[in-house]
ROMAR-471069 format. One record per residue (C-alpha): residue in one letter; x, y, z. Coordinates in pm, whole numbers, plus 50000, padded with zeros to 5 digits. Each point is the difference from the previous one (the first is absolute). Last residue first. Layout:
# ROMAR-471069
AXYZ
...
//
This chain:
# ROMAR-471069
X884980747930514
X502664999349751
X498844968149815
X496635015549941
X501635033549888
X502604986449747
X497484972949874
X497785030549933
X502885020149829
X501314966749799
X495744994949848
X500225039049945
X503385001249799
X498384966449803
X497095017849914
X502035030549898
X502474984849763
X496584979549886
X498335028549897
X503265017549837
X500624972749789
X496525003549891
X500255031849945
X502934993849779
X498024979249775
X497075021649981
X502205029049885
X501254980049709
X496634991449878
X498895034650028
X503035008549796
X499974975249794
X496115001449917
X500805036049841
X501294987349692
X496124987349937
X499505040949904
X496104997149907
X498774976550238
X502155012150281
X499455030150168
X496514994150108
X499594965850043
X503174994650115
X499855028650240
X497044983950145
X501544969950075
X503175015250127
X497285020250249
X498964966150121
X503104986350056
X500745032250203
X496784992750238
X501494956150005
X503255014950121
X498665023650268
X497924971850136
X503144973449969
X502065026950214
X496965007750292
X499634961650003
X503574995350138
X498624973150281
X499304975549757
X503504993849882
X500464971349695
X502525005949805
X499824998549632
X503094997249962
X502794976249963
X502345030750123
X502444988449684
X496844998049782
X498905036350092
X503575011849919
X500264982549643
X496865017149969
X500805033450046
X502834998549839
X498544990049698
X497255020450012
X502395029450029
X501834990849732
X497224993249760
X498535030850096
X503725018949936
X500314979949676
X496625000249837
X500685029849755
X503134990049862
X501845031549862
X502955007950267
X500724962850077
X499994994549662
X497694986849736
X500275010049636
X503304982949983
X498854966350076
X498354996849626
X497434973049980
X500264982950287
X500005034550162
X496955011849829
X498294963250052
X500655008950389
X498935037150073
X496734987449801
X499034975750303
X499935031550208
X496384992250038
X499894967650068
X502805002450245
X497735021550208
X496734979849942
X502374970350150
X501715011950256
X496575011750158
X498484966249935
X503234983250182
X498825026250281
X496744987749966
X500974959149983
X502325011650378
X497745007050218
X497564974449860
X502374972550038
X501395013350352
X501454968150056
X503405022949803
X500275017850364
X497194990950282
X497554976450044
X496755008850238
X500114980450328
X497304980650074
X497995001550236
X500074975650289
X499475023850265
X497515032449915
X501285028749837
X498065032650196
X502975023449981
X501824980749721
X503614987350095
X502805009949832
X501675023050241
X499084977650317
X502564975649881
X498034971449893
X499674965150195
X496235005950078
X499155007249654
X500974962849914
X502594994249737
X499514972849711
X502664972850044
X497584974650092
X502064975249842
X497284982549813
X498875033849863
X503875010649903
X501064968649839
X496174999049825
X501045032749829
X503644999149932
X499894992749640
X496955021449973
X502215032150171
X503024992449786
X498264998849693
X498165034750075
X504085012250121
X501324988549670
X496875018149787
X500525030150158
X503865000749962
X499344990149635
X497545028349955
X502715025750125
X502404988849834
X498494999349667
X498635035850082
X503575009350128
X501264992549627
X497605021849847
X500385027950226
X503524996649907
X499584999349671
X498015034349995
X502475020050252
X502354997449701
X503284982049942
X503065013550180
X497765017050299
X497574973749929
X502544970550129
X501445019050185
X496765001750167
X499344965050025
X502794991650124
X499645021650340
X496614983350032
X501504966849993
X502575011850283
X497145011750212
X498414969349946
X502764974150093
X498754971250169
X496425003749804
X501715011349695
X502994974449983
X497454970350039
X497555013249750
X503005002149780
X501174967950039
X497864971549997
X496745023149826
X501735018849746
X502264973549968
X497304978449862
X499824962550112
X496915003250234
X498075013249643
X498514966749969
X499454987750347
X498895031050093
X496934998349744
X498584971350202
X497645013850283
X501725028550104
X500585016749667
X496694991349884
X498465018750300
X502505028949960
X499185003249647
X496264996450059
X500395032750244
X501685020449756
X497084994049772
X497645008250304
X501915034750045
X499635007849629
X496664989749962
X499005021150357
X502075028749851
X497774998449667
X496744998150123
X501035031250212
X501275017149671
X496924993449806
X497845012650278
X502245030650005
X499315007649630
X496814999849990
X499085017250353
X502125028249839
X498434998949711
X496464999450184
X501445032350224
X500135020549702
X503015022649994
X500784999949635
X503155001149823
X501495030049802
X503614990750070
X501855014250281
X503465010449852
X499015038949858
X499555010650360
X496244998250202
X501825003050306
X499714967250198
X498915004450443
X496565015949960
X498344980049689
X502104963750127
X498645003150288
X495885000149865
X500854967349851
X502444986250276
X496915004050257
X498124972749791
X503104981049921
X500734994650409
X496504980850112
X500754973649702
X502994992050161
X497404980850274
X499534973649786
X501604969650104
X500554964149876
X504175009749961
X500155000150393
X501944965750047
X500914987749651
X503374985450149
X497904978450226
X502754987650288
X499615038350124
X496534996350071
X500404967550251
X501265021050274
X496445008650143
X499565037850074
X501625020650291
X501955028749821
X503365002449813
X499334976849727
X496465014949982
X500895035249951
X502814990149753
X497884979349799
X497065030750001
X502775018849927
X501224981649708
X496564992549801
X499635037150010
X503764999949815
X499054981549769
X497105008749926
X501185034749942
X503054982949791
X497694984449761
X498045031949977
X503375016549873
X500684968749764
X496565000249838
X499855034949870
X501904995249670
X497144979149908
X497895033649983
X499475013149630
X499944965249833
X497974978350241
X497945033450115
X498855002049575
X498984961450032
X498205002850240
X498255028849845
X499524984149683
X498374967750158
X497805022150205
X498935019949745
X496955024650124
X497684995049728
X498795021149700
X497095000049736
X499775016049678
X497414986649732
X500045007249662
X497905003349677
X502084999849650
X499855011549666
X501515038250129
X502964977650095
X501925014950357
X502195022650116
X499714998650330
X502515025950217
X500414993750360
X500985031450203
X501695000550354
X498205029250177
X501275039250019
X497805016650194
X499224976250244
X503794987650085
X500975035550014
X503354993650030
X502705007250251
X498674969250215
X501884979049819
X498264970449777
X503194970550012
X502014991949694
X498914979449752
X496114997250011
X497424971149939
X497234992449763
X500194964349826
X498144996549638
X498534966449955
X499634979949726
X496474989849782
X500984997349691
X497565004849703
X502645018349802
X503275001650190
X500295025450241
X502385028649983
X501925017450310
X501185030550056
X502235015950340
X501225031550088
X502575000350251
X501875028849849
X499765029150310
X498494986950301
X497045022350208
X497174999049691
X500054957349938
X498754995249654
X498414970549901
X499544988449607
X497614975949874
X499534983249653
X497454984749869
X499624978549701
X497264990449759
X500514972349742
X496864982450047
X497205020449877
X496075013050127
X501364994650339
X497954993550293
X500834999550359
X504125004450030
X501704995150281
X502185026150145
X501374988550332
X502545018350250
X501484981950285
X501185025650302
X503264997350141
X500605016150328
X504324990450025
X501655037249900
X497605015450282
X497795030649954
X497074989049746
X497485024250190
X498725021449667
X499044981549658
X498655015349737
X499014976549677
X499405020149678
X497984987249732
X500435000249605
X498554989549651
X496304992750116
X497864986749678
X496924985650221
X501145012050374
X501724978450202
X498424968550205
X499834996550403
X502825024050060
X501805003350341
X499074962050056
X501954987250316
X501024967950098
X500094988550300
X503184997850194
X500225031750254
X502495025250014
X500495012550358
X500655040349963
X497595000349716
X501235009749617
X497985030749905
X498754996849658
X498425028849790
X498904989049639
X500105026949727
X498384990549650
X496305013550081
X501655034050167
X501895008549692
X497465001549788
X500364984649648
X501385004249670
X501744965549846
X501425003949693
X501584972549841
X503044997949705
X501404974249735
X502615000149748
X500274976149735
X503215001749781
X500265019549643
X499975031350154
X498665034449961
X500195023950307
X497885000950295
X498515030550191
X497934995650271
X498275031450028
X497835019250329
X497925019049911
X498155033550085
X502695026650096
X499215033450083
X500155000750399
X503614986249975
X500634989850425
X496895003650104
X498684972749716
X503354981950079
X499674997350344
X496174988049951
X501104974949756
X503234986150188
X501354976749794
X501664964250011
X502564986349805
X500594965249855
X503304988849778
X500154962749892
X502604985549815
X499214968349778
X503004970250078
X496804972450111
X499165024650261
X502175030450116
X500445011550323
X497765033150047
X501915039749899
X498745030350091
X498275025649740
X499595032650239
X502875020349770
X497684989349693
X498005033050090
X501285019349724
X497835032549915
X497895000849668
X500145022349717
X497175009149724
X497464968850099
X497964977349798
X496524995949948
X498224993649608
X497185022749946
X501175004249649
X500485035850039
X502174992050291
X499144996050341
X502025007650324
X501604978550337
X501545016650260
X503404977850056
X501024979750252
X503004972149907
X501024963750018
X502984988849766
X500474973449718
X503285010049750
X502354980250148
X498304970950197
X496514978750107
X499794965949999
X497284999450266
X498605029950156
X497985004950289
X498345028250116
X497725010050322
X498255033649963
X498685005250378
X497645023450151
X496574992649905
X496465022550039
X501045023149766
X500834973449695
X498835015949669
X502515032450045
X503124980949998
X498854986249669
X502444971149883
X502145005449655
X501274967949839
X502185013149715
X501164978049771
X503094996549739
X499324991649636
X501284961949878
X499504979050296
X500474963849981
X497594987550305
X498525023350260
X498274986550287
X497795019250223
X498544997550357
X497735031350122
X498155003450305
X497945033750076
X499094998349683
X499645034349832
X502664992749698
X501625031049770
X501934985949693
X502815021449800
X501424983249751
X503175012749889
X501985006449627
X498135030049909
X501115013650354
X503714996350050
X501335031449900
X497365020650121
X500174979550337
X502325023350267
X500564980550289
X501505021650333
X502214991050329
X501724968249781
X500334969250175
X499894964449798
X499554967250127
X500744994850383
X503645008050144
X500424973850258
X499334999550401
X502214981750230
X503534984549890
X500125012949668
X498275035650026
X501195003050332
X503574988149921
X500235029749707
X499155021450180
X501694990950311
X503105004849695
X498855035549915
X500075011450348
X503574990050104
X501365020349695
X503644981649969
X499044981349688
X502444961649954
X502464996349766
X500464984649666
X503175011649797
X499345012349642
X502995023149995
X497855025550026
X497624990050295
X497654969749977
X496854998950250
X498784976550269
X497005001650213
X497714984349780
X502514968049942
X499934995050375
X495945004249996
X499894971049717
X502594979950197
X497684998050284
X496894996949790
X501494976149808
X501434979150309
X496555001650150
X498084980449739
X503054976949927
X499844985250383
X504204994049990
X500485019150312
X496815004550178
X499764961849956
X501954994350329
X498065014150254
X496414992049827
X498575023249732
X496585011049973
X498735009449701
X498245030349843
X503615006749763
X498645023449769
X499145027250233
X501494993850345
X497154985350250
X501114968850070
X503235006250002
X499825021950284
X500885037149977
X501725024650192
X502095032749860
X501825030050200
X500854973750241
X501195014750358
X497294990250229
X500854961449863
X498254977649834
X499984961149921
X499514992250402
X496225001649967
X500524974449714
X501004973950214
X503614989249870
X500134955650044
X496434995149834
X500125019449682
X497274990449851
X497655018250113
X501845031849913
X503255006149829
X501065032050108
X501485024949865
X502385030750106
X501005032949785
X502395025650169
X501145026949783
X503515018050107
X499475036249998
X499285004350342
X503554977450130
X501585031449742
X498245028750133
X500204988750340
X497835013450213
X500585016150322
X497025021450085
X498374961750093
X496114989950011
X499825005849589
X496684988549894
X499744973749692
X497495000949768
X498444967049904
X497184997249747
X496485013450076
X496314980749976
X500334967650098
X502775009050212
X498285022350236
X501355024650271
X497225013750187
X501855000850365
X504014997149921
X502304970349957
X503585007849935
X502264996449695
X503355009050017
X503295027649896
X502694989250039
X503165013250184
X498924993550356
X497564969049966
X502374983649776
X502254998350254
X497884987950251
X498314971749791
X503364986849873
X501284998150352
X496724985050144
X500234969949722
X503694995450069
X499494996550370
X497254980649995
X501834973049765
X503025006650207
X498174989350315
X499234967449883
X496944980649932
X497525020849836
X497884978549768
X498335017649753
X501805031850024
X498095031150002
X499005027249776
X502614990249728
X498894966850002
X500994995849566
X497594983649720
X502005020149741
X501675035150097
X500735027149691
X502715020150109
X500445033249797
X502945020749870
X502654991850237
X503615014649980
X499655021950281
X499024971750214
X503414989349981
X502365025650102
X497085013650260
X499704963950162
X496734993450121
X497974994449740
X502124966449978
X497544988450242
X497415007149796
X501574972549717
X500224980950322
X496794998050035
X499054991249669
X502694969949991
X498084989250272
X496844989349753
X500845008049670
X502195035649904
X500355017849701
X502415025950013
X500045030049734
X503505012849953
X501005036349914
X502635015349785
X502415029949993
X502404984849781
X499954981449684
X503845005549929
X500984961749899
X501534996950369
X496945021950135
X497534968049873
X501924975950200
X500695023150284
X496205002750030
X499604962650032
X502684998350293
X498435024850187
X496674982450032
X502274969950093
X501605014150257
X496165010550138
X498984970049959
X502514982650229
X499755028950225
X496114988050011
X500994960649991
X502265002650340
X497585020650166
X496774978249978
X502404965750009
X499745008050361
X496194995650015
X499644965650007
X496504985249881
X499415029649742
X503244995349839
X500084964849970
X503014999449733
X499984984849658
X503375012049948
X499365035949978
X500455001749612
X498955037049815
X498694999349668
X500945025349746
X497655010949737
X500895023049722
X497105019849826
X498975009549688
X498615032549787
X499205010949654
X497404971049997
X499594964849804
X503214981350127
X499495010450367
X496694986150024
X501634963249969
X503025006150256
X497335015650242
X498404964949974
X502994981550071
X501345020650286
X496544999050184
X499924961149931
X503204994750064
X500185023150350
X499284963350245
X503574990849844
X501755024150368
X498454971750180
X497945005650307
X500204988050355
X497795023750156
X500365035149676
X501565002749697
X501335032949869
X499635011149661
X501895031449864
X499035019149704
X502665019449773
X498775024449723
X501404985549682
X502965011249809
X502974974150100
X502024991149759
X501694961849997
X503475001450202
X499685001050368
X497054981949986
X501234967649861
X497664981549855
X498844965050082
X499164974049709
X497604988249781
X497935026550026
X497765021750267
X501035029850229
X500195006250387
X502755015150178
X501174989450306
X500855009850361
X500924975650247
X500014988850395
X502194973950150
X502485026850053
X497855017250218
X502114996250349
X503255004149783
X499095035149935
X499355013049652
X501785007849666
X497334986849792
X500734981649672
X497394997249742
X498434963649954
X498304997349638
X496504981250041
X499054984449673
X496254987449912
X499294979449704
X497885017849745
X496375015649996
X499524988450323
X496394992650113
X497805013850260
X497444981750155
X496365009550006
X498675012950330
X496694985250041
X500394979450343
X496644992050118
X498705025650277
X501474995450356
X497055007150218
X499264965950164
X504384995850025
X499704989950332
X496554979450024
X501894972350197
X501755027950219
X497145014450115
X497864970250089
X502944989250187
X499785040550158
X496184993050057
X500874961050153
X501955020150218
X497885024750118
X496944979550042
X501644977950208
X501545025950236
X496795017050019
X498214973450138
X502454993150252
X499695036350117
X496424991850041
X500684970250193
X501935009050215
X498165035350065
X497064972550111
//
């Protein structure tokens, strides 16, 4: 019955991650970046850099458009310098549209800028971490390089601003951690980078540089850190200083990072920010820009290079001799970010309105709806809307939109008086434009909305009685609605159940007859995969051309914002997840995810969710397919001592001929439920464990997949040796690798093995993993071919040993006579397809330690190549076990194999639980395994010699 059910789940799990993977990009919105264009042909002038030979495939140039090249050296220099850096096998062209742009704004302002582009060679910088190092002192010679530039033509004292994409971003903070550099640095502004976590961490030097940057910083910096109550949809960021050493120059570098959302499907946007960033902001949600940007638009997406150039050009000032440079005052430049990158300056602000001046030429109109929409077309005398705060006790919301509102059109509070003419207006007023915030805009029209407290306001200025709109003359339309309601009737409370089910659910049946604005609350979202499916449908509309627009704010992670806008009449969906993990630090009741509807006072709607299961899937797909490889290796290595336990015990012989013997199993399900509540006591929450959930039905997930995936592998393998042995030899018989080499290596393993690691001592341990892969298969495949071609030979013979003829050593306590005896050495086939599987998964992941030295030998050495001591010692491990022809067989030393198959378990676990995140750490354990096993059958054969020692002594 457990057989079953576990088979069950298997299914169910797999075809859920297929499902997964087919609806991959479910949430990736429609790409509406628009492209940037060159205003003239793009030059890149090259500027020497005196650096070491090991980065003299690297560059520095200068960016400007014409004809021809300039030379830098010669042409003045009077802008304020900006440095792009690319990032995973970038090109030092992807700053053109950036460049090309800032080129353009620069000839209509008092201020420019000089962009210089930095060339890395296209390197894989976050799939091999030692070009981490080498590209951050390469920045930082180059940082030093610019500024020598401007001090040869006496600009001196000056700072650079470094713009980073992707990797580059990283090691833009790496730089942070030189003094003579990072003194230089005005602000880093980070685009679609991992600077939480890397997305794949498969070496030890992408750890190790992430952890290095993160405990430096975490001395001289001052950092965020999550407290009870804190609230992002209602507070910006203020960092708290957890260090009495800071750095007054490191603290008065600004940090700005941005992701790209949805779209972006190789960066996560959970991994966009770090502790340290003084600004966060998604594309998505950045004023002006309101789309999501995939990896590689983020550079040329002309939305978000004018709002990154427009901040640069904010933050940059002409001296005297009408040089551009940077401002020093840390404060006034997050001011300037927040207001670009986060919140904008509404309308107009003044604390008081004086109307004396401006009164013969106003209208002032007083309305008592309760719902107002008004349209006002070629305006020649500005209007006052005033609304009663007194009129609406029982209510406790003033909701506002404007449409084509701007200079001159503000939102004030006022007590209002009559004149002789019994016509109302109001002596002064006090500003409350400062709660205007901005919507996306539709069809090019901006939209501002704000929404007032009535009661706080009546408490708050006991004389007032209105509330005024005020909007200035204009030739264009402008439109606004009023919607004044009680809070209570527009509030819905969800909270998400702990098993999401699949019906759908109506939260509202059908809105209320003119209804401007409801508020979603949502409390028990907790894991970055829950998706829920949102629906707004409309009912009835009295027009066509309504539109709704939603915005979701997550309270416990800074910038992650997020709007959307339907399409009149559509009917879309509106996914609900989280970024980062819900930590236990917040008040998760208090403090709910909000959904904002801002919907078409014409229109009657219905709101209805579902648990997303396609979403979901397809969230765990993207977030967790880094996880595959450890589980892998638990089943693996399960799989193994259950081969070893039966090789070495009493059962029928046959097994071993079946290299998929013990893949149909299911018992390495009983060791991810304990390594769930494990991995709580035995990993430190530290800044490298990503904000992943612990729910045992991802877990299930994603270990289902990888036990489907073993038994394909392992029955793939299988077909080869089948084809190979019936046909296939004939073709490949001629290959050396097979006449000669397999020859040398079974005569001569130990000398083989000694090859193959000079081979990665002057190489890297990478190739010659490789190389003892093909080996390895090959002597697999030889000794399968061998064994059919010898089949019937052997049967007809009778050369099959009887029990009764074995030395008393390697018989079975209860084996009866005519058993068969169970093959030993390379017959092993199931033995030795997991341990091939082992090589495997290891070379696999090193498989980056290879294309860096095919691409450039220099940047692996024997003191930088992080697979060569495990490759080593899996080598020689190896080489040794083939040389003893093991596995051999030795019943009697069944307190050995039982010790072996408890610590195989325990590697499993570890795998689980120290592996998924940090895949570097599979060499070790790898490693280990291999010379345990070379230690099992050391001591198996020791015991088999000390029995025959006593028996023959007697």
């Amino acid at each position: 019955m457990l057989k079953h059910l576990f088979l069950c789940v298997i299914i169910v799990s797999v075809f859920a991650w297929i499902y997964g993977i087919y609806n991959f990009n479910l949430e990736a919105e429609q790409n509406a970046c628009r492209m940037t264009y060159m205003f003239q042909t793009p030059q890149y002038s090259k500027i020497n850099v005196s650096s070491s030979s090991s980065s003299s495939m690297y560059g520095l140039y200068f960016y400007n458009e014409g004809m021809l090249p300039v030379d830098v050296t010669k042409i003045k220099l009077n802008g304020a310098p900006v440095i792009f850096v690319p990032g995973n096998g970038g090109s030092y062209k992807q700053v053109r549209s950036l460049a090309s742009v800032a080129l353009k704004k620069g000839i209509g302002t008092s201020v420019n800028l000089d962009y210089y582009t930095v060339d890395f060679n296209e390197e894989l910088s976050a799939l091999f971490g030692n070009y981490l190092e080498r590209q951050t002192q390469y920045l930082k010679e180059c940082i030093e390089v610019v500024l020598r530039l401007y001090a040869s033509k006496g600009i001196l004292e000056r700072k650079v601003v470094l713009i980073g994409h992707s990797m580059g971003a990283l090691v833009a903070h790496g730089v942070l951690r030189e003094s003579e550099a990072s003194k230089h640095i005005n602000t880093i502004i980070a685009l679609s980078s991992p600077l939480q976590n890397p997305v794949l961490n498969l070496d030890k030097k992408i750890d190790a540089f992430y952890r290095e940057i993160h405990n430096y910083l975490s001395k001289v910096r001052s950092f965020f850190e999550p407290k009870v109550g804190l609230n992002f949809c209602g507070t910006s960021l203020t960092r708290r200083n957890s260090s009495q050493n800071i750095d007054p120059i490191l603290n008065n570098i600004l940090l700005i990072s941005i992701g790209g959302g949805n779209r972006d499907l190789l960066v996560p946007s959970g991994l966009t920010i770090s502790r340290f960033s003084d600004i966060h902001s998604i594309t998505a949600s950045i004023p002006y820009v309101w789309v999501s940007c995939d990896h590689l638009s983020s550079v040329w997406c002309l939305q978000l290079v004018l709002v990154v150039n427009r901040f640069i050009f904010n933050i940059t000032m002409k001296d005297s001799q009408n040089n551009s440079y940077f401002i020093k005052d840390r404060y006034l430049r997050e001011q300037v970010a927040y207001r670009l990158f986060v919140k904008p300056k509404i309308l107009e602000f003044r604390e008081k309105y004086v109307w004396h001046k401006v009164s013969n030429n106003t209208i002032w109109h007083e309305d008592l709806r309760r719902i107002i929409s008004k349209t006002l077309k070629k305006m020649e005398h500005n209007f006052i809307q005033l609304i009663p705060v007194s009129e609406y006790s029982r209510n406790q919301k003033l909701y506002i939109e404007t449409i084509q509102f701007g200079h001159g059109d503000f939102l004030f509070g006022c007590a209002v008086e009559s004149n002789l003419n019994k016509s109302m207006f109001c002596k002064d007023g006090t500003s409350l434009s400062h709660h205007f915030q901005i919507l996306p805009t539709v069809g090019n029209k901006l939209r501002y909305f704000a929404i007032l407290d009535i009661n706080n306001l009546k408490e708050t200025y006991a004389n007032w009685t209105h509330i005024g709109l005020h909007i200035s003359a204009a030739r264009n339309p402008k439109m606004y609605n009023v919607d004044i309601y009680n809070a209570t009737d527009r509030q819905i409370h969800l909270k998400v159940p702990r098993w999401p089910y699949f019906r759908k659910t109506i939260l509202i049946k059908e809105s209320s007859r003119g209804a401007l604005y409801y508020k979603l609350l949502i409390s028990g979202l907790e894991e970055t995969h829950t998706t829920m499916e949102l629906k707004i449908e409309p009912v009835s509309c009295v027009t066509t051309l309504n539109t709704i627009t939603i915005k979701m704010c997550i309270p416990f992670a800074q910038g992650f914002s997020k709007y959307k806008t339907f399409r009149p009449m559509a009917s879309e969906s509106f996914y609900v997840n989280i970024p980062v993990v819900n930590r236990s630090v917040y008040n998760k009741l208090e403090y709910p995810i909000s959904l904002e509807f801002f919907v078409d006072s014409s229109c009657r709607y219905q709101i209805s969710y579902t648990f997303s299961y396609a979403a979901t899937m397809s969230r765990i797909v993207q977030q967790y397919y880094q996880w595959l490889p450890s589980h892998l290796i638990a089943i693996v290595l399960i799989v193994l001592k259950t081969q070893i336990w039966k090789f070495h015990g009493c059962s029928n012989g046959k097994e071993v001929l079946l290299p998929y013997s013990g893949y149909f199993q299911y018992n390495s399900f009983f060791i991810i439920m304990g390594c769930r509540i494990l991995s709580r006591l035995l990993r430190p929450a530290d800044f490298i464990s990503p904000n992943h959930g612990m729910s045992i039905h991802l877990i299930v997930i994603i270990h289902s997949t990888a036990i489907v995936l073993s038994i394909f592998s392992v029955l793939f393998l299988w077909s080869l040796l089948i084809v190979n042995a019936y046909g296939m030899s004939i073709v490949i018989s001629w290959w050396p690798l097979r006449t000669t080499t397999i020859r040398i290596s079974n005569t001569f393993p130990m000398l083989f093995g000694v090859f193959i690691n000079a081979l990665a001592i002057k190489t890297c341990g990478e190739l010659a993993l490789f190389v003892t892969c093909i080996l390895y298969f090959f002597l697999i495949l030889n000794e399968y071919n061998d064994y059919m071609e010898n089949w019937t030979l052997r049967t007809a013979l009778g050369l099959y040993k009887k029990a009764e003829y074995l030395p008393a050593e390697q018989k079975c306590p209860n084996e009866k006579k005519g058993s068969l005896v169970r093959f030993e050495g390379m017959k092993n086939f199931s033995f030795h397809i997991s341990l091939f599987i082992l090589l495997f998964i290891m070379a696999s992941v090193n498989v980056m330690t290879l294309v860096a030295w095919i691409k450039d030998s220099s940047i692996v050495t024997p003191q930088t190549d992080p697979s060569l001591l495990s490759s080593l010692v899996v080598v020689t491990s190896l080489s040794i076990l083939w040389s003893l022809n093991a596995p051999t067989k030795v019943p009697s030393f069944a307190v050995g194999y039982k010790g072996f198959t408890t610590f195989l378990y325990l590697c499993a676990s570890g795998a689980i639980i120290y592996c998924e995140t940090a895949l570097h750490q599979l060499n070790c354990l790898i490693a280990v395994i291999f010379v345990l096993l070379l230690l099992l059958e050391l001591l198996s054969r020791a015991w088999r010699s000390y029995l025959f020692y006593n028996r023959t002594n007697k």
